[in-house]
C-alpha positions as CSV (number, residue, x, y, z in Angstrom):
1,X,-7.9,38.1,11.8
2,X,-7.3,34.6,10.5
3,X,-8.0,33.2,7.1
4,X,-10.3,30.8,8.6
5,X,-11.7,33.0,11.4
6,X,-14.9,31.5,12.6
7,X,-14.8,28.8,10.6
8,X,-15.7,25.1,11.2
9,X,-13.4,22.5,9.9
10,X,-13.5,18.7,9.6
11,X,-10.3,16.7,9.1
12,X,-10.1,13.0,8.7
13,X,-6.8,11.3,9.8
14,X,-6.3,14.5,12.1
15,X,-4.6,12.8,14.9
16,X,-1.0,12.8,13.4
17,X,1.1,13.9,10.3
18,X,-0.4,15.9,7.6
19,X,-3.7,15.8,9.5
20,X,-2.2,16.8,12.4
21,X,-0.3,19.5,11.1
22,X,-3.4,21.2,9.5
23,X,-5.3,20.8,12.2
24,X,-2.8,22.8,14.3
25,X,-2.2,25.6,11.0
26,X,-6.1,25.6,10.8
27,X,-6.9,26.4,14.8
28,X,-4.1,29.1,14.4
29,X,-6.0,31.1,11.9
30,X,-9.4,31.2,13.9
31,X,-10.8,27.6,13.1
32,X,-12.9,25.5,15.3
33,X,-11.3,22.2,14.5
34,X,-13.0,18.6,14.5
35,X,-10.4,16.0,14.7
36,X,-11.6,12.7,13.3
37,X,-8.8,9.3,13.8
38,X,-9.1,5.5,14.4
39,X,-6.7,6.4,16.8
40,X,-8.5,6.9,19.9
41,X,-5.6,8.1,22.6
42,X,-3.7,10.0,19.9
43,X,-6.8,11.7,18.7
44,X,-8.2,12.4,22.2
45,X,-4.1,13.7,23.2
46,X,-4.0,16.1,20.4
47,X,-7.5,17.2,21.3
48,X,-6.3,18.1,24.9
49,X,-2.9,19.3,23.7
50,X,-5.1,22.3,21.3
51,X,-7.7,22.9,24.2
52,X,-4.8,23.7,26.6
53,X,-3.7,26.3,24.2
54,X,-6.8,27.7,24.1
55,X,-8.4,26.3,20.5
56,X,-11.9,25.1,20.2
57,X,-11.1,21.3,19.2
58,X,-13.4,18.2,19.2
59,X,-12.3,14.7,18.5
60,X,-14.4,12.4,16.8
61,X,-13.4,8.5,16.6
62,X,-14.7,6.7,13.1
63,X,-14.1,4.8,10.6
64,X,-14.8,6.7,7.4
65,X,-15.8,3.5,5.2
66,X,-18.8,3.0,7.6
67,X,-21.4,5.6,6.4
68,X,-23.2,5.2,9.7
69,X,-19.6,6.7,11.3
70,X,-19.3,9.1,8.6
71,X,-23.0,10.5,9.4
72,X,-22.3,10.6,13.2
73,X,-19.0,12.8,12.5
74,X,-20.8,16.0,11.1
75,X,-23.6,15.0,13.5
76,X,-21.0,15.6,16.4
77,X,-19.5,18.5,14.7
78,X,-22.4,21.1,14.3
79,X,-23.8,20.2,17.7
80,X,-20.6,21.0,19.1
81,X,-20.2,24.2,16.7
82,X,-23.0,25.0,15.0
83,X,-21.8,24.4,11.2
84,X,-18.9,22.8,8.8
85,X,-17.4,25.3,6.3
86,X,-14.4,23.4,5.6
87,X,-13.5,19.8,5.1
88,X,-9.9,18.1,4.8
89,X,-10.9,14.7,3.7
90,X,-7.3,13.5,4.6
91,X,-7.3,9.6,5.8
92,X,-5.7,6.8,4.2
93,X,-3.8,4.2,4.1
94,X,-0.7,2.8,1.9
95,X,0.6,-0.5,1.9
96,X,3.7,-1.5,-0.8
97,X,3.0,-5.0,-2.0
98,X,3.7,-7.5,-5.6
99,X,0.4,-7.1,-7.5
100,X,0.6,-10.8,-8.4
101,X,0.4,-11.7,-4.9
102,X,-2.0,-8.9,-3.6
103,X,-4.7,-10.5,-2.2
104,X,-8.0,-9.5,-3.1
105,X,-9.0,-8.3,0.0
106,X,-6.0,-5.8,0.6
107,X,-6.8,-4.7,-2.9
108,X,-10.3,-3.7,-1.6
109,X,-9.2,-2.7,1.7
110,X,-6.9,0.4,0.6
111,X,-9.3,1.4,-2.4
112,X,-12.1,0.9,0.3
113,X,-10.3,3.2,2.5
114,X,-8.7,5.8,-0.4
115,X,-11.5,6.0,-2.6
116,X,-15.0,4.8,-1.1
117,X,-14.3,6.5,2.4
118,X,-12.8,9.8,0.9
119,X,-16.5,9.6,-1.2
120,X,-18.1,8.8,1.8
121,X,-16.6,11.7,3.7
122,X,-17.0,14.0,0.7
123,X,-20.9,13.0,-0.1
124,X,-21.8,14.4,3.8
125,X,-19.9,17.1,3.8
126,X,-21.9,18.8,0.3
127,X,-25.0,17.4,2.2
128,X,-24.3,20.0,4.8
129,X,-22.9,22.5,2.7
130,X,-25.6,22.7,0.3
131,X,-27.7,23.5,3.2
132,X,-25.2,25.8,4.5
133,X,-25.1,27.7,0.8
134,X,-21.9,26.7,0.6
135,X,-18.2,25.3,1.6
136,X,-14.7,24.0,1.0
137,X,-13.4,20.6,0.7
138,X,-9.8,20.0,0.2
139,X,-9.2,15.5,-0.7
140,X,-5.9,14.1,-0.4
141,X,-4.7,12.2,-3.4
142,X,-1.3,12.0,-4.1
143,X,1.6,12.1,-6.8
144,X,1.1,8.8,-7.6
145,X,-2.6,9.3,-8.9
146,X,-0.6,10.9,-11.4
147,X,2.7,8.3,-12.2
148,X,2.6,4.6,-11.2
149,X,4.6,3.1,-8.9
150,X,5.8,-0.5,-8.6
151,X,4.1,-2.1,-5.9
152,X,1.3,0.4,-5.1
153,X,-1.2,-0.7,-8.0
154,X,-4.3,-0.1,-5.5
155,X,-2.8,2.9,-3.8
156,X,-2.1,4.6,-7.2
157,X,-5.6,3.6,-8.8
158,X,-7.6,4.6,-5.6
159,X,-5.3,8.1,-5.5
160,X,-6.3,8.5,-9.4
161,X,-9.5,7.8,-8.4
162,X,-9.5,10.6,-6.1
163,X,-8.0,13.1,-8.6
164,X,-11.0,12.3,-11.3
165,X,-14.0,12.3,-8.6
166,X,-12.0,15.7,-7.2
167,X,-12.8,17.2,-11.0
168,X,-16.1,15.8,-10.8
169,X,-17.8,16.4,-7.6
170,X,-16.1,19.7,-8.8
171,X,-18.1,20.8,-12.0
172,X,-21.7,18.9,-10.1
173,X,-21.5,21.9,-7.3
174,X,-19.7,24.7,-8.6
175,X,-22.8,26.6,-8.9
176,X,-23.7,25.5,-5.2
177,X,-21.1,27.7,-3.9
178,X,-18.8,24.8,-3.3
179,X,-15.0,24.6,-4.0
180,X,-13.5,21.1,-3.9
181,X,-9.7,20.4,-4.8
182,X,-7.3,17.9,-4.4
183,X,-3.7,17.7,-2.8
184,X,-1.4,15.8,-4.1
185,X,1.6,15.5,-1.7
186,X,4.9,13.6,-2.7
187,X,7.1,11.7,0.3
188,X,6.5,13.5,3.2
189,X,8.2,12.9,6.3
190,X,5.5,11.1,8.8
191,X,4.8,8.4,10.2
192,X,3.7,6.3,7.1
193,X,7.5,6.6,6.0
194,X,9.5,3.8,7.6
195,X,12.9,5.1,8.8
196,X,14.9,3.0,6.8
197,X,13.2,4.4,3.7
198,X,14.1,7.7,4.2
199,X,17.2,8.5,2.7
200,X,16.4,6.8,-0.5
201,X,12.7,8.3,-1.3
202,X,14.7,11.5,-0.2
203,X,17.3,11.0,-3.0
204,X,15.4,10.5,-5.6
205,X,13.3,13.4,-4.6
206,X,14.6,16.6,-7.2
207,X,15.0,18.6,-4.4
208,X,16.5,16.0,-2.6
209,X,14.7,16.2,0.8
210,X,11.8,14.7,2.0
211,X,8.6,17.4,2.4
212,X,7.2,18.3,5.8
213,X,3.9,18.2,7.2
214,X,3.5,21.6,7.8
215,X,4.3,22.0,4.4
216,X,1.3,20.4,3.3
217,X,-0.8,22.2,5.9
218,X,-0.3,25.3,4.1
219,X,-0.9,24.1,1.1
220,X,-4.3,22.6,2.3
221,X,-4.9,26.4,4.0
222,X,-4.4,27.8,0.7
223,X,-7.0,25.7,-0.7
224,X,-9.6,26.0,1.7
225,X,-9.8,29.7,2.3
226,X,-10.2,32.4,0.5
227,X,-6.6,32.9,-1.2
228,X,-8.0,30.1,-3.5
229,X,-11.7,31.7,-3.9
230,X,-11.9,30.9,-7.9
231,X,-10.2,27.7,-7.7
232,X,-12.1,24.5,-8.2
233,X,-11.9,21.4,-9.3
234,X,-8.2,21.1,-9.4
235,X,-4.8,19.4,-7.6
236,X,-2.4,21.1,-6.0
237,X,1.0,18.5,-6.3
238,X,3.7,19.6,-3.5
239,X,6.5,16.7,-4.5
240,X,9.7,18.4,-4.3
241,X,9.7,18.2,-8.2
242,X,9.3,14.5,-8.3
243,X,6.1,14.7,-11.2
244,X,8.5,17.1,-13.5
245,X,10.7,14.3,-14.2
């Protein structure tokens, strides 16, 4: 018996890396996995890669800052499966750029995308839940909503962001029967890491390696099953040490 045996999951950005690799992790332990990506041929590939292994998997293309999108995903989801127990509320984006000449629109584009649409996400999901009686949702934020960063001003205070409405979407619905927590992952080797930036994130990494995705994936297990059953409200930072410093 899996730890998610019969269980419904959601995951945003689910069509590669950290998504990906929890997907995969989640259909292994019994899940029925919605896959939702901007990436339509990667999200509808992976889809047909778990179906041919025999996993119940539905992707969903949408853009998680449009709340007509966001609806439509958990719209799909139960009339494909019934229910959502679980939600990995994993998209984002990350851009490295000089503050003074961000432009005001990337600024709101990546705190749009980090913040609002992991809100977004996040507001649906405890719609459903709460008529459910109950449910896990597991945000990405990240080890810099913890330390800054030169060059990621809106990536660190939309990740912050994420930490702090974690804590409080948190407290609002612990008596509701829902858990929500944050991970907080450190460099990670996917896609989002250009190759030539490797080696040095790597090094100054304490453990002197970047992460992995399935690393992450069973982190994010962890925190939405049962293992984690009086844990709410909190971030779970898998950085290779990098925060200790």
């Amino acid at each position: 018996m899996g730890k998610l045996q019969n269980k419904v999951a959601v995951i945003t950005g689910g069509a590669s890396g950290i998504g990906a690799a929890t997907a995969r992790l989640f259909a292994e332990e019994g899940a029925k996995v919605v896959l939702v990506d901007l990436n339509e041929e990667k999200g509808k590939a992976f889809e047909a890669e778990l179906k041919a292994l025999h996993y119940e998997a539905l992707f969903v293309k949408a853009n998680i800052t449009s709340e007509e999108e966001v609806a439509n995903i958990f719209k799909q989801g139960i009339e494909a499966f019934g229910k959502v127990d679980v939600v990995f509320n994993n998209a984002g984006i990350g851009r490295v750029h000089s503050s003074h000449d961000l432009a005001y629109s990337e600024w709101r584009n990546t705190v749009n995308v980090d913040l609002d649409g992991v809100f977004l996400v996040a507001r649906e999901a405890i719609r459903e839940m709460l008529k459910a009686g109950g449910g896990t949702i597991v945000n990405t934020a990240s080890m810099y909503g913890w330390v800054g960063s030169p060059g990621s001003a809106a990536y660190n205070a939309a990740k912050g962001g994420v930490i702090n409405l974690t804590r409080s979407l948190a407290l609002e619905y612990a008596e509701h029967n829902i858990r929500i927590n944050a991970l907080c992952p450190g460099f990670i080797d996917t896609p989002i890491i250009p190759e030539e930036s490797k080696q040095a994130l790597a090094a100054v990494t304490p453990m002197k390696r970047l992460g992995q995705a399935e690393e992450m994936a069973k982190a994010v297990l962890f925190m939405a099953s049962d293992d984690s059953s009086f844990m709410t409200g909190n971030t779970l930072t898998v950085d290779g040490g990098y925060t200790a410093k």
